[in-house]
N, C-alpha and C positions, 0 to 999 in steps of 0.2 A: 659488607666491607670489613677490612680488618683494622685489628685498631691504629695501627701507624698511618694507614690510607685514611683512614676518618681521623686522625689526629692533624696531619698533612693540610685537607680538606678545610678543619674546622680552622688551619690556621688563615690558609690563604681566600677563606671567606674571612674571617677577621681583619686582616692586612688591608683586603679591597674596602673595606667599610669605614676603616683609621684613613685611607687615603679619600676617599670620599669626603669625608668630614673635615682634614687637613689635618689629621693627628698622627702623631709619631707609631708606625706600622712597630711589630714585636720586635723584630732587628733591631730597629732604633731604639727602643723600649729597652732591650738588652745592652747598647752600644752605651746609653747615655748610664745604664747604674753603672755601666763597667767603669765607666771615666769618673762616677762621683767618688767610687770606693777608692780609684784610683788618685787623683787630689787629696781625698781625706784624708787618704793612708799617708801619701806626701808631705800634706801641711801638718801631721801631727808630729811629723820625723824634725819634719825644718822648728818647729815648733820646740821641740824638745832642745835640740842641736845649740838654736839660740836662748832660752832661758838657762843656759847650763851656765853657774856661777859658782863658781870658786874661791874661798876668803880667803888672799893671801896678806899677809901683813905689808904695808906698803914700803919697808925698809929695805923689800927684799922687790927692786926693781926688775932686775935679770930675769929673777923668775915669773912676774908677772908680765913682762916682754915675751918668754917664753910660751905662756900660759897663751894669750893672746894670738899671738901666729899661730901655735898650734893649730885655735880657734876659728882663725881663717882657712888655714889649711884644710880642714875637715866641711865648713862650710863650703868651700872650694871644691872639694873632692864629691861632696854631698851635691852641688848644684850639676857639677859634669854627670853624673850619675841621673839625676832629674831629667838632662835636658836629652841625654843618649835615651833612657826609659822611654822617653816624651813622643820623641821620634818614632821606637820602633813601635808604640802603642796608639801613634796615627798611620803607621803602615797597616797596623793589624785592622783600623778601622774602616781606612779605602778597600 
């Protein structure tokens, strides 16, 4: 055999023996780091987004009004973005 045929092989006797036992076949194996890395990467962005602080003097209200919306804004713009990703990265999953 050549190596891709015994590679093929070696998987989908792997697969039958993960389903056998009731464990997540390599697909899945692949599916689920794909979705941790995918979260992590997520939560470190959302993470960053909201610890962002900025000292403004409190005299200067407009601008911390400002500052603030901006704040939302971005979070806003950052969640659209999430929830579009989110989507076509359960398509990619089905």
């Amino acid at each position: 055999m050549d190596d891709d045929t015994r590679a093929t092989v070696e998987k989908m006797m792997y697969d039958q023996r993960q389903r056998e036992l009731g464990l997540p076949t390599s697909d899945d194996q692949r599916k689920n780091q794909v979705l941790k890395k995918y979260v992590q990467f997520h939560l470190q962005i959302l993470q960053l987004v909201m610890s962002y602080n900025v000292s403004i003097p409190y005299n200067t209200i407009n601008s911390r009004r400002q500052l603030n919306l901006a704040l939302v804004f971005c979070v806003l713009c950052y969640m659209y973005i999430l929830v579009k990703d989110a989507y076509l990265f359960l398509l990619y999953l089905i």
